[in-house]
MISE-339560 format. One line per field, with one value per atom (N, C-alpha, C): y, z, x; residue number from 1; residue in three letters; atom name. Coordinates in nm, 3 decimals. Each point is the difference from the previous one (the first is absolute). Last residue first. Example, Ala and Ser with C-alpha at 12.3 -4.5 7.8 and 13.67 -1.06 7.14 Angstrom:
<recs>
c2	c(-0.225 0.119 0.109 -0.572 0.119 0.120)
c3	c(0.708 0.006 0.073 -0.007 0.000 0.000)
c1	c(1.285 0.082 -0.077 0.029 -0.089 0.090)
lumro	c(2 2 2 1 1 1)
vovo	c(ser ser ser ala ala ala)
kolkol	c(N CA C N CA C)
</recs>
This chain:
<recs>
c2	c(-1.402 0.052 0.154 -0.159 -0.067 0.021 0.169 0.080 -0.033 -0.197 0.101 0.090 -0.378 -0.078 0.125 0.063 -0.027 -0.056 0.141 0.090 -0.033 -0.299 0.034 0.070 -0.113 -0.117 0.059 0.279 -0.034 -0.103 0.061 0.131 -0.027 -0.275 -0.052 0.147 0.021 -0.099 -0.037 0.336 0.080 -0.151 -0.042 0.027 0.095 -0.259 -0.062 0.053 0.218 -0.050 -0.094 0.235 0.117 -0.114 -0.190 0.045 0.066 -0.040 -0.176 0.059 0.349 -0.022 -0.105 0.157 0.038 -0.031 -0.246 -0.004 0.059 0.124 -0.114 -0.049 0.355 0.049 -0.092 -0.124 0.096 0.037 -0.215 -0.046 0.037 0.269 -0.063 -0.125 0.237 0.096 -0.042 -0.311 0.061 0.101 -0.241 -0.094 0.108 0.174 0.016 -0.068 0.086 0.054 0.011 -0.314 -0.054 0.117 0.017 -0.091 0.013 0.281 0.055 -0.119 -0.084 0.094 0.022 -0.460 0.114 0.111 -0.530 0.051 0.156 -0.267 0.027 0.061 -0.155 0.115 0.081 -0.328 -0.017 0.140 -0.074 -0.033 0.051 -0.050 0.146 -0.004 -0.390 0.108 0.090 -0.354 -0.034 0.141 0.015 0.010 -0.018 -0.138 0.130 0.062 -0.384 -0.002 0.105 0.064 -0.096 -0.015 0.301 0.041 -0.105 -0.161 0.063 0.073 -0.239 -0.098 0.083 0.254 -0.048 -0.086 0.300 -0.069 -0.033 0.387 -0.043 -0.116 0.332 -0.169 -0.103 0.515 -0.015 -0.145 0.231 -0.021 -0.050 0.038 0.003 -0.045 0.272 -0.078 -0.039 0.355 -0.038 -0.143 0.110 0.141 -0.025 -0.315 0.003 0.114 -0.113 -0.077 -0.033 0.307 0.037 -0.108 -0.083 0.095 0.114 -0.417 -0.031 0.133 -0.086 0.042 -0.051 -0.111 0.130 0.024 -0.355 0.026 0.154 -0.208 -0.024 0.028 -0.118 0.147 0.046 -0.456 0.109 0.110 -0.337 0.031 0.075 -0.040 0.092 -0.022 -0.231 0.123 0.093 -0.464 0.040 0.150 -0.152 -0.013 0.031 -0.084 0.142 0.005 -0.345 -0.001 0.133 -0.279 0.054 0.027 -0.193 -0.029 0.036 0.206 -0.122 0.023 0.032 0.139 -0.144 0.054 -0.140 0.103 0.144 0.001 -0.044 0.126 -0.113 0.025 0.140 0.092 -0.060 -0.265 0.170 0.029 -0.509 0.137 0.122 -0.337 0.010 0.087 -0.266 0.077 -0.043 -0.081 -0.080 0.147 -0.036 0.075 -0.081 -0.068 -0.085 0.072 0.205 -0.150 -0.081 0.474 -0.027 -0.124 0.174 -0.088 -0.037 0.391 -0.082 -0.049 0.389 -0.069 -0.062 0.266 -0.065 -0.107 0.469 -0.023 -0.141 0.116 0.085 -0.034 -0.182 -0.115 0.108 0.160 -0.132 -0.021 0.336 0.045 -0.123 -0.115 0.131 -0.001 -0.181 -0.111 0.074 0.317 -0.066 -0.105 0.175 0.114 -0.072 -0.324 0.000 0.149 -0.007 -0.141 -0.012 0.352 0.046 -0.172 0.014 0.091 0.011 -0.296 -0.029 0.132 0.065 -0.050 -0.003 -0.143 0.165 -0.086 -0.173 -0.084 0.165 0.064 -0.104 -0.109 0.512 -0.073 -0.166 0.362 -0.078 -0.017 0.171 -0.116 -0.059 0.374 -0.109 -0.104 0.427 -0.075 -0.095 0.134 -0.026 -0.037 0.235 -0.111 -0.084 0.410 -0.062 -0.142 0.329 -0.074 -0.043 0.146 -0.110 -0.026 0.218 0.087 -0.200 0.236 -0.114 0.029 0.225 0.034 -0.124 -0.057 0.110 0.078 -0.311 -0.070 0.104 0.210 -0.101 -0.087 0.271 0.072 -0.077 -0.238 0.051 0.074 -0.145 -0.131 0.034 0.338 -0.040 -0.115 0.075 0.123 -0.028 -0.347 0.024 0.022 0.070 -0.083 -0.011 0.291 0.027 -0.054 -0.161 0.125 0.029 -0.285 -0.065 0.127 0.067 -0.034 -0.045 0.187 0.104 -0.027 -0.282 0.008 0.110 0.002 -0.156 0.015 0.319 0.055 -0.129 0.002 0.109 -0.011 -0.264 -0.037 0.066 0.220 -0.131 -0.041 0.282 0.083 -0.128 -0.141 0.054 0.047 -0.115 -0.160 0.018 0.388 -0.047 -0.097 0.102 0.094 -0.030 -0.269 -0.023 0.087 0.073 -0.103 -0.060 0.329 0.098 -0.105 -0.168 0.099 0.025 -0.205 -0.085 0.072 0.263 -0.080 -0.100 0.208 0.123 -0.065 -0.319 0.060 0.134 -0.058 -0.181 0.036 0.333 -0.018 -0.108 0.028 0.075 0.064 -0.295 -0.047 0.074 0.151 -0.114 -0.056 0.329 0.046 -0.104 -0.154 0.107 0.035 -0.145 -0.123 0.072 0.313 -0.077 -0.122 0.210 0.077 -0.008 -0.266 -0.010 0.098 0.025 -0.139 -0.054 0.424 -0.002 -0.118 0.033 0.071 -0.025 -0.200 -0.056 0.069 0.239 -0.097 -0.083 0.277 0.118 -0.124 -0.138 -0.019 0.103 -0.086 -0.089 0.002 0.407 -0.065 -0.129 0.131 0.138 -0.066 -0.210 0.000 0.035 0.114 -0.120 -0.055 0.448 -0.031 -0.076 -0.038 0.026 0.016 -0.084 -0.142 0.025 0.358 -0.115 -0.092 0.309 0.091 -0.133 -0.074 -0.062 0.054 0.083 -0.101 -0.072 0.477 -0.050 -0.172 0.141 0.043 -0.008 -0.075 -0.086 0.035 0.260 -0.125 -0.135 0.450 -0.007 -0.084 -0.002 -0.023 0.027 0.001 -0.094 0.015 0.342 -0.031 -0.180 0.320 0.055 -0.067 -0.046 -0.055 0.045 0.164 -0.156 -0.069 0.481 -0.039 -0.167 0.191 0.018 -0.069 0.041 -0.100 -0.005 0.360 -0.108 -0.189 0.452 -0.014 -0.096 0.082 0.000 -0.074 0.145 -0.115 -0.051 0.443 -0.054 -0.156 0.348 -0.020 -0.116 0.093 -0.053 -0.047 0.274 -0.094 -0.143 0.442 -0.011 -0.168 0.225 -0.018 -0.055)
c3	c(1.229 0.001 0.030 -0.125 0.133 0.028 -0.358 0.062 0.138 -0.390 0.031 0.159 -0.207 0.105 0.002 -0.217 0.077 0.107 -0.451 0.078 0.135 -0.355 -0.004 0.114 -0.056 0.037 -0.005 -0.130 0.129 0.019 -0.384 0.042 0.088 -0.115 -0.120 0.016 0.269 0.032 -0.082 -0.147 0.138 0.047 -0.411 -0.023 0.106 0.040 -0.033 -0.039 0.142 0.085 -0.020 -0.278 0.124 0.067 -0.300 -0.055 0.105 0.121 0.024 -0.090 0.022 0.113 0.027 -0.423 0.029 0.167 -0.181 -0.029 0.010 0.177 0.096 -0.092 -0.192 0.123 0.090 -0.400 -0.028 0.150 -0.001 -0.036 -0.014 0.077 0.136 -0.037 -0.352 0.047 0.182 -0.462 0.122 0.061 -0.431 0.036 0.127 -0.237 -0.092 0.059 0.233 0.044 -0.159 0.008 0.143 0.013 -0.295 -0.052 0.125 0.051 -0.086 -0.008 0.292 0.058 -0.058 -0.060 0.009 0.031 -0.128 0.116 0.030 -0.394 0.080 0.098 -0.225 -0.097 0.081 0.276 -0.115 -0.030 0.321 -0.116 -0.069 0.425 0.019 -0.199 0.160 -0.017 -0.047 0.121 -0.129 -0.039 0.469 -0.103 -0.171 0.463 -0.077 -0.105 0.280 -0.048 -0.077 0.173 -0.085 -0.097 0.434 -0.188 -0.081 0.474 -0.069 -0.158 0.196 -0.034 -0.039 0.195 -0.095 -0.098 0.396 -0.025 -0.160 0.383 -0.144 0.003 0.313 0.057 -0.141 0.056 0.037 -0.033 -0.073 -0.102 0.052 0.256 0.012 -0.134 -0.031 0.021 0.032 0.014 0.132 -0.040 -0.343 0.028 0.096 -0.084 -0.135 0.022 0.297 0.053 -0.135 -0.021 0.097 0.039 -0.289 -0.021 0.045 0.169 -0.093 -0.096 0.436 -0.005 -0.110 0.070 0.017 -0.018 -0.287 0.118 0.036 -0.464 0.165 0.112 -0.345 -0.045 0.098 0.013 0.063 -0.049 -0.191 0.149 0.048 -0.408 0.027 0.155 -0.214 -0.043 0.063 -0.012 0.100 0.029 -0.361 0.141 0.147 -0.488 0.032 0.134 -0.074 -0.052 0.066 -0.168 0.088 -0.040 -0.143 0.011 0.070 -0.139 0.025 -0.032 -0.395 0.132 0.102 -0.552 0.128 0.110 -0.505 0.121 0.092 -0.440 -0.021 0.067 0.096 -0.155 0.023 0.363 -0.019 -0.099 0.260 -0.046 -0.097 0.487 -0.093 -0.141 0.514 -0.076 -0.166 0.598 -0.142 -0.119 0.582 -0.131 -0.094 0.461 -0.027 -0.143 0.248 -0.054 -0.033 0.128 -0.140 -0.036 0.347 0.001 -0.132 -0.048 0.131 0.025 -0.011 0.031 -0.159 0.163 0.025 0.041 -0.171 0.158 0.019 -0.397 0.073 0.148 -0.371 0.032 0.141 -0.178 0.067 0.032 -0.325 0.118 0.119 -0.477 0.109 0.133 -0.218 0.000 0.087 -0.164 0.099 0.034 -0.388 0.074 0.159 -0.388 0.042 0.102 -0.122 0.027 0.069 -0.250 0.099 0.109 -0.486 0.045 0.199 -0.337 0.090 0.075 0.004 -0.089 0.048 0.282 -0.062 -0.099 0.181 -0.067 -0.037 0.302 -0.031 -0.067 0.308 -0.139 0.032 0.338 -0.112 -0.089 0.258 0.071 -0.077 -0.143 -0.065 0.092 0.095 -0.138 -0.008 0.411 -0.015 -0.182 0.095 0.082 0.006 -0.137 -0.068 0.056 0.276 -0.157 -0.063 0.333 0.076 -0.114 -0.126 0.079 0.000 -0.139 -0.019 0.122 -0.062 -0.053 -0.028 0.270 0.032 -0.090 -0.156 0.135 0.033 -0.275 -0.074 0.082 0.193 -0.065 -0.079 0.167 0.065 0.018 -0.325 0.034 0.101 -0.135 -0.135 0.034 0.331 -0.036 -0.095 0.028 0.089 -0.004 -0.372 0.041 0.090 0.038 -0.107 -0.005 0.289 0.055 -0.126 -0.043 0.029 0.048 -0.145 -0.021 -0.017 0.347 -0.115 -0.109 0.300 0.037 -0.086 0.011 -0.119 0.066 0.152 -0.145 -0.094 0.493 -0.036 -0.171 0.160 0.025 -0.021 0.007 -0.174 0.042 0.353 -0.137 -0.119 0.409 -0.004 -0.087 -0.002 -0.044 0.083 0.084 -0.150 -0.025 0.426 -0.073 -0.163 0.277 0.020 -0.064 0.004 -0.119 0.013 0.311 -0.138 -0.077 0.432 -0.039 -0.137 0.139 0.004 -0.032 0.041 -0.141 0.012 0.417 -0.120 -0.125 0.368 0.003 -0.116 0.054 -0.032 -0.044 0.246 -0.195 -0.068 0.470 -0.042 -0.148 0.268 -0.028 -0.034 0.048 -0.089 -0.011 0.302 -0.170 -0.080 0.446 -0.012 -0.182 0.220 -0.007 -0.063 0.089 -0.117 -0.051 0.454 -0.111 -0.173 0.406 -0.033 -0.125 0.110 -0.045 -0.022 0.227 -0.149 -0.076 0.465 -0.054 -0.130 0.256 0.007 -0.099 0.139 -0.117 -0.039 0.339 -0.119 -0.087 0.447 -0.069 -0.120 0.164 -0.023 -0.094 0.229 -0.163 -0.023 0.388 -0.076 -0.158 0.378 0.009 -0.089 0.117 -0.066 -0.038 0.251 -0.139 -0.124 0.502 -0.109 -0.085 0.281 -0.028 -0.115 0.150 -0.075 -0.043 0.315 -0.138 -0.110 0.475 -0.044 -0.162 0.195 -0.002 -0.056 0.139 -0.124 -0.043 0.429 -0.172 -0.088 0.408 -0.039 -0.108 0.153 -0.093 -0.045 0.194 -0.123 -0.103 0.443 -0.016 -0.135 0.260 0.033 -0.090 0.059 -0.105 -0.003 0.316 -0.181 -0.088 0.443 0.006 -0.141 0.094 -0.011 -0.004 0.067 -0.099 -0.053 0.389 -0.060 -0.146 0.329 0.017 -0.079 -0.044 -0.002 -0.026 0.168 -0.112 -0.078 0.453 -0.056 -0.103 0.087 0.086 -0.021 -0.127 -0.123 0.062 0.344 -0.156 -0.078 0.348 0.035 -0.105 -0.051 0.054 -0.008 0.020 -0.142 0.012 0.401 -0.061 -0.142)
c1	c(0.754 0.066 0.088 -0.439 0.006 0.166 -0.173 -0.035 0.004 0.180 0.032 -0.065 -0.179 0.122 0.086 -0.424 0.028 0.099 -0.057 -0.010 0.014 -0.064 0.119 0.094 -0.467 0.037 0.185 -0.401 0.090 0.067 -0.147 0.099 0.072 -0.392 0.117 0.131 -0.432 0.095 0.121 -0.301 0.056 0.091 -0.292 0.141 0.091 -0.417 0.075 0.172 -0.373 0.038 0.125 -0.249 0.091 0.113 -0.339 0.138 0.073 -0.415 0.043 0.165 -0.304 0.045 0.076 -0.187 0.107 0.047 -0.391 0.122 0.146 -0.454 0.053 0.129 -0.244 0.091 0.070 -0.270 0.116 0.096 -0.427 0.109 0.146 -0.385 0.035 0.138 -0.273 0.150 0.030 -0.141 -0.085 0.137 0.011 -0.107 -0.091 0.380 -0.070 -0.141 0.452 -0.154 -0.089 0.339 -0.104 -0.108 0.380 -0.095 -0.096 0.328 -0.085 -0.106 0.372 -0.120 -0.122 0.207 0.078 -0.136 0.039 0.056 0.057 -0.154 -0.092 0.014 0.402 -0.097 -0.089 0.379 -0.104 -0.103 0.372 0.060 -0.097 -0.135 0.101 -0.009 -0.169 -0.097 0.065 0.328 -0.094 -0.113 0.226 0.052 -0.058 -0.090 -0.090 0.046 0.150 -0.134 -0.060 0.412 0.029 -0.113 -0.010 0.063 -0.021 -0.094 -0.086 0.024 0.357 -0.080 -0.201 0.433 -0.010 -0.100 -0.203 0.139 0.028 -0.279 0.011 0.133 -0.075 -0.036 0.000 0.011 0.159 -0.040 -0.365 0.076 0.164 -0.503 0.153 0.081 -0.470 0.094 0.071 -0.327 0.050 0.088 -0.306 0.073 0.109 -0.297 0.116 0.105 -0.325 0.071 0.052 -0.333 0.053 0.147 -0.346 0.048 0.150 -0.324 0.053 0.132 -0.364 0.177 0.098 -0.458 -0.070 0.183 -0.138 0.010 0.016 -0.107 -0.107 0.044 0.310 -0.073 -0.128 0.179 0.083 -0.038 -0.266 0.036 0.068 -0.001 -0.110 -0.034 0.379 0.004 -0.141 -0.030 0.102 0.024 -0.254 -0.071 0.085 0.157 -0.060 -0.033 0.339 -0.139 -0.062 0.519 -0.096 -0.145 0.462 -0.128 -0.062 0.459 -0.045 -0.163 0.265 -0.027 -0.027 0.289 -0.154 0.062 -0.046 0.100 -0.089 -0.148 0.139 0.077 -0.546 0.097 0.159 -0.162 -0.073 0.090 -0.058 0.081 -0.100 0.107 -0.112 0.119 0.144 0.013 -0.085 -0.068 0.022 0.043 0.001 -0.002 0.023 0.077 -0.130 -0.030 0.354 0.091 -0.171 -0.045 0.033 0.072 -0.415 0.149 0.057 -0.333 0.037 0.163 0.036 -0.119 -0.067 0.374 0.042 -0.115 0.134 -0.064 -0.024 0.175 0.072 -0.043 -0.214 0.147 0.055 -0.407 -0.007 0.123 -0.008 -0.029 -0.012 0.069 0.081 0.002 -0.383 0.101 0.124 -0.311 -0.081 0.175 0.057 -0.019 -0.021 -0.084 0.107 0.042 -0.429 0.002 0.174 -0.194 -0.028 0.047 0.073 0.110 -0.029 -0.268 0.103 0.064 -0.483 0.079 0.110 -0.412 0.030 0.084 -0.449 0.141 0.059 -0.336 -0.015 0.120 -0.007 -0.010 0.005 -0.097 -0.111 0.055 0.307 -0.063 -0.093 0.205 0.076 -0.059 -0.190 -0.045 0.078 0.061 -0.145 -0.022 0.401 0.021 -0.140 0.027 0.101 -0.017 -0.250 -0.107 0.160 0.177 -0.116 -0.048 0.466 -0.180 -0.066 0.538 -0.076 -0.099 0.428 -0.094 -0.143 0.373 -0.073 -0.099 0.311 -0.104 -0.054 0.307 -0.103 -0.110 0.390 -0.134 -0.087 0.348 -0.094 -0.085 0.341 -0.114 -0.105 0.367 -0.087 -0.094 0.317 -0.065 -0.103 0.305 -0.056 -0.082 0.288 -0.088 -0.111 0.336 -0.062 -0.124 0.414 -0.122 -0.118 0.424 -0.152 -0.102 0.456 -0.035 -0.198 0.317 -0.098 -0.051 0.282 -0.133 -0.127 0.482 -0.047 -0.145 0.263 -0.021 -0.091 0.126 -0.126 -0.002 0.337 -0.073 -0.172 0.444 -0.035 -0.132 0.186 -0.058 -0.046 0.158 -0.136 0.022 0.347 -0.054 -0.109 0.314 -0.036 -0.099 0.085 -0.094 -0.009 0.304 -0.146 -0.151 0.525 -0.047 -0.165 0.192 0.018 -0.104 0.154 -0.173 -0.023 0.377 -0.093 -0.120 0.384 0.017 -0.140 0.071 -0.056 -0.009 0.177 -0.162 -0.051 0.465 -0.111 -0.120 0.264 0.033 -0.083 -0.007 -0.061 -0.004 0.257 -0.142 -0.076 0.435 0.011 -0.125 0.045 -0.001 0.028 0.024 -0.148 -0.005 0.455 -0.128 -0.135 0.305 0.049 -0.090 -0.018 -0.074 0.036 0.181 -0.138 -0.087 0.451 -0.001 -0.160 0.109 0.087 -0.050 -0.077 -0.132 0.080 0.292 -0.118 -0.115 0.352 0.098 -0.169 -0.043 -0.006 0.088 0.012 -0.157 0.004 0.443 -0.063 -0.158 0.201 0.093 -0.078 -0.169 -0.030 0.070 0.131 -0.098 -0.086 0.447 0.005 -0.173 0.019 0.075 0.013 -0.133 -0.082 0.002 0.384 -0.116 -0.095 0.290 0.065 -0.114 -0.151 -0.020 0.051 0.081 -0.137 -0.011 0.416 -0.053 -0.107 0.068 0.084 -0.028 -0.157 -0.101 0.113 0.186 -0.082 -0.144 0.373 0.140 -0.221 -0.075 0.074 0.045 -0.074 -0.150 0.028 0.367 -0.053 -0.134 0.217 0.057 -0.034 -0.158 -0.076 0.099 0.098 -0.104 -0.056 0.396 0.008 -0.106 -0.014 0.040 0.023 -0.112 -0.099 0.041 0.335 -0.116 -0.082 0.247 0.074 -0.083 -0.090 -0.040 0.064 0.050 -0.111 -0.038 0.398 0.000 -0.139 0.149 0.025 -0.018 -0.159 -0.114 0.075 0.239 -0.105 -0.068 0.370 0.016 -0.113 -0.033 -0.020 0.031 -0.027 -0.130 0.014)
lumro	c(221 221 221 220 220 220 219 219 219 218 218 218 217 217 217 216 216 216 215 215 215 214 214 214 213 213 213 212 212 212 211 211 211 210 210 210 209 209 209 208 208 208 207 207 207 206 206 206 205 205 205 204 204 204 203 203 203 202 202 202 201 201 201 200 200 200 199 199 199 198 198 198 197 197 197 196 196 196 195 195 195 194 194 194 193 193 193 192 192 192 191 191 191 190 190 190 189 189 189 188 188 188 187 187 187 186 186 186 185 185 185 184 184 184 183 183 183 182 182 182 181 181 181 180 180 180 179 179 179 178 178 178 177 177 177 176 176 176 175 175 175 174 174 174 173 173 173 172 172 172 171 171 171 170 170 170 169 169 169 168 168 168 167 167 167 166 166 166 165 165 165 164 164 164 163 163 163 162 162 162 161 161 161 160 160 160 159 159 159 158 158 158 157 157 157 156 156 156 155 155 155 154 154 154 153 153 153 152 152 152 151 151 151 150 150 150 149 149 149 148 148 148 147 147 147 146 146 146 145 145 145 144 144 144 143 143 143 142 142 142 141 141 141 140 140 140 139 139 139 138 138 138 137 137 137 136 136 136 135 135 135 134 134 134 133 133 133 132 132 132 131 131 131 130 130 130 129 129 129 128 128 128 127 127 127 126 126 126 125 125 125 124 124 124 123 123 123 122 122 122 121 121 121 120 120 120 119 119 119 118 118 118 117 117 117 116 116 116 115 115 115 114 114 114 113 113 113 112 112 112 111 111 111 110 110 110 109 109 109 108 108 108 107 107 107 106 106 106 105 105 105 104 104 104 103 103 103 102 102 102 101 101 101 100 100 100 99 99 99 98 98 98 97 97 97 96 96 96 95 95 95 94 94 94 93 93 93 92 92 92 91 91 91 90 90 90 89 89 89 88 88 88 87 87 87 86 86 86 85 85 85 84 84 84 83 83 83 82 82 82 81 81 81 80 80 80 79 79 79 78 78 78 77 77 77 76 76 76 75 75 75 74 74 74 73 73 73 72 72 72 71 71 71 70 70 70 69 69 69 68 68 68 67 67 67 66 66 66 65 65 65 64 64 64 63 63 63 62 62 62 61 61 61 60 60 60 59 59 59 58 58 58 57 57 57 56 56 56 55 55 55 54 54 54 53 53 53 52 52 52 51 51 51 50 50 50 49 49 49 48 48 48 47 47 47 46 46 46 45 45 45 44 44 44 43 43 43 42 42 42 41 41 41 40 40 40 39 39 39 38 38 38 37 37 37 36 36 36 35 35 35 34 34 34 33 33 33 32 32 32 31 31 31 30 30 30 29 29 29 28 28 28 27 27 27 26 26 26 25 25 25 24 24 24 23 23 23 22 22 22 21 21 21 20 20 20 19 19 19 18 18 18 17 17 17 16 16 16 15 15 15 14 14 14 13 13 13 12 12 12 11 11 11 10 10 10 9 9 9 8 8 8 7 7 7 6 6 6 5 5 5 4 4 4 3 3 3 2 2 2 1 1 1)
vovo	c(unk unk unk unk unk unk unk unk unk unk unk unk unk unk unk unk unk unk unk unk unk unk unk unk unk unk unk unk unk unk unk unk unk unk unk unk unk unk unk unk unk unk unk unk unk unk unk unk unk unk unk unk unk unk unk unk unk unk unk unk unk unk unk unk unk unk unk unk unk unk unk unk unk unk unk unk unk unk unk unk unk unk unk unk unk unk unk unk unk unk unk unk unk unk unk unk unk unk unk unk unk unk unk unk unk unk unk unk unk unk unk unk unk unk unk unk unk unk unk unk unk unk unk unk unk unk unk unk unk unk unk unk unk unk unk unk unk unk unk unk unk unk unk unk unk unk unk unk unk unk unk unk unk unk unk unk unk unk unk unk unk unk unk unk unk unk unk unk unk unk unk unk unk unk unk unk unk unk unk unk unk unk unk unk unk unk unk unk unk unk unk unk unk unk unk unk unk unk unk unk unk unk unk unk unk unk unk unk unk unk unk unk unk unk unk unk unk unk unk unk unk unk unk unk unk unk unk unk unk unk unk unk unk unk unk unk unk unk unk unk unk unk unk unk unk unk unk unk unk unk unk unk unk unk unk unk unk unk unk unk unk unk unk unk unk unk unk unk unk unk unk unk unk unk unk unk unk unk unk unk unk unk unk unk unk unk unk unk unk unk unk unk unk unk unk unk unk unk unk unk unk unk unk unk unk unk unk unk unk unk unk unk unk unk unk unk unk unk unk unk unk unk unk unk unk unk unk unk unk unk unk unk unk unk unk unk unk unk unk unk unk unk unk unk unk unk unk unk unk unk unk unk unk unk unk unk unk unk unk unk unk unk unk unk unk unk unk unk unk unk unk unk unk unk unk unk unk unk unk unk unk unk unk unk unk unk unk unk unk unk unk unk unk unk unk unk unk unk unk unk unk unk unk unk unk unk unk unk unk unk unk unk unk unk unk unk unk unk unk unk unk unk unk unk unk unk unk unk unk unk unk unk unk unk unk unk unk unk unk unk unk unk unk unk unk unk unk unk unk unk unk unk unk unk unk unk unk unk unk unk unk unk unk unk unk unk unk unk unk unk unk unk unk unk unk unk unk unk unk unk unk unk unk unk unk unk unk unk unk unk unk unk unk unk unk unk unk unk unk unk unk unk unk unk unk unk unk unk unk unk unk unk unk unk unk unk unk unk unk unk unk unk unk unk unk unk unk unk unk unk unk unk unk unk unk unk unk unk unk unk unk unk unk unk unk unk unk unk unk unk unk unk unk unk unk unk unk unk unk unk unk unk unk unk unk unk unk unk unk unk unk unk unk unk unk unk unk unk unk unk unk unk unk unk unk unk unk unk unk unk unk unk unk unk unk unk unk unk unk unk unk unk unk unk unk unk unk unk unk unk unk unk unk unk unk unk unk unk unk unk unk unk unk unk unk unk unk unk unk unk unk unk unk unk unk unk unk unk unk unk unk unk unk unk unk unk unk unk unk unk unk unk unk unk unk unk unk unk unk unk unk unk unk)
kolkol	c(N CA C N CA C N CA C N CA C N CA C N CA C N CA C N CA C N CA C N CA C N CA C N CA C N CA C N CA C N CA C N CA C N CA C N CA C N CA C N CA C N CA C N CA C N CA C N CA C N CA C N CA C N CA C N CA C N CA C N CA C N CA C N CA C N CA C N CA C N CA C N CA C N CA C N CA C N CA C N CA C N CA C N CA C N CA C N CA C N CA C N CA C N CA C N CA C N CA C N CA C N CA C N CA C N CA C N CA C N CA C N CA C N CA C N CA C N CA C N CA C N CA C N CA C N CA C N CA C N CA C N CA C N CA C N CA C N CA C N CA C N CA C N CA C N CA C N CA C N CA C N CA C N CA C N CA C N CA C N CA C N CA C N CA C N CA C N CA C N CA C N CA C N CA C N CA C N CA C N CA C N CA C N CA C N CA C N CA C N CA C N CA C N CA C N CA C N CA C N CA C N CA C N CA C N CA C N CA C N CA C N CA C N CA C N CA C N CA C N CA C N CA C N CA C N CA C N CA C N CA C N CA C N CA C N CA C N CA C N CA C N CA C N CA C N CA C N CA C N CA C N CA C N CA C N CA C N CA C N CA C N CA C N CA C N CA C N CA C N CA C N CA C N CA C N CA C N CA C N CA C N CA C N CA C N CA C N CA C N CA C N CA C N CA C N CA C N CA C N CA C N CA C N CA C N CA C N CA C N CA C N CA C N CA C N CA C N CA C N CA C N CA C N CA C N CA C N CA C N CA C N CA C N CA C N CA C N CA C N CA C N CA C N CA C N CA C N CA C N CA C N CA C N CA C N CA C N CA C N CA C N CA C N CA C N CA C N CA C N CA C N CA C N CA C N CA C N CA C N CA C N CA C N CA C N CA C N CA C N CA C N CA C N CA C N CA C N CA C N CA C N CA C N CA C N CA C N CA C N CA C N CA C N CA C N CA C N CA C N CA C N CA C N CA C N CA C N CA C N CA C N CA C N CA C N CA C N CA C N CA C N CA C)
</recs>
């Protein structure tokens, strides 16, 4: 019997050493398998932190050149602010008395002028230039001025400006005003406090483009 069994087991045995020799085998392969793709993940995850160092240094410098950018814009905020409480402060009778003026004075004359070049009415290449207290403005004519003061979205479409649209060639024109005496908050609200407010707005404005212009290729950047 024992005989038997070790003849047995014999067999058995060759057959567990057959299936042995062939997972050993396969285990080899996977092994090599296993070393390879863990060399692969190494090389990738090296790749990864290398773009990912990029990308953190890229961010870092991006946050910076938002912080400048907020800081040059804080600039112009003041302004702004200061031009829109002022439009806002301006009432239907403001606007109704400077309509009945007949001949206002210069200060309200060049104020008005401001304001024209900004919105771009009329056609300022059909503009002759006049001059006012020893600075030539263009030529405009109240009437223009009291037209647009006539419109029902006059107020409203100082407020709702696109100040981004502002160009050089508008500053340029408006430049000379910006410069001159007449051209300022106090003088204007001596004539009318609607003046007053349309001046600090045309300055806002003027001095939100003369920022941005800098600001901007930062920010497109």
């Amino acid at each position: 019997q024992a005989e038997k069994d070790v003849a047995r087991m014999k067999i058995e045995l060759a057959e567990k050493e057959i299936v042995l020799a062939d997972a050993q085998k396969k285990s080899q392969v996977l092994l090599q398998e296993i070393t390879v793709s863990t060399a692969r993940a190494e090389k990738t995850k090296k790749e990864v932190q290398v773009v990912k160092d990029s990308a953190q240094a890229t961010a870092s410098k991006i946050g910076k050149e938002k912080a400048d950018v907020e800081e040059d814009l804080k600039l112009a905020k003041p302004a702004l602010l200061e031009a829109e409480e002022a439009l806002k402060a301006i009432t239907a009778k403001d606007i109704q008395g400077l309509k009945a003026l007949k001949t206002p004075p210069d200060v309200i004359k060049v104020v008005f002028d401001g304001v024209l070049i900004l919105k771009r009415r009329p056609n300022l290449g059909k503009w002759q230039e006049t001059e006012i207290k020893g600075f030539k403005v263009c030529l405009s004519t109240y009437a223009e001025s009291t037209k647009m003061m006539s419109e029902m979205t006059f107020l409203n479409s100082l407020l709702e400006f696109p100040k981004e649209n502002i160009t050089d060639e508008d500053c340029e024109l408006l430049q000379p005003y910006v410069d001159h005496e007449l051209f300022t908050v106090d003088k204007a609200r001596t004539a009318s406090g609607m003046a007053a407010g349309l001046c600090a707005w045309a300055r806002a404005m003027h001095t939100y483009h003369r920022i941005a212009k800098f600001v901007t290729p930062k920010i497109d950047a």
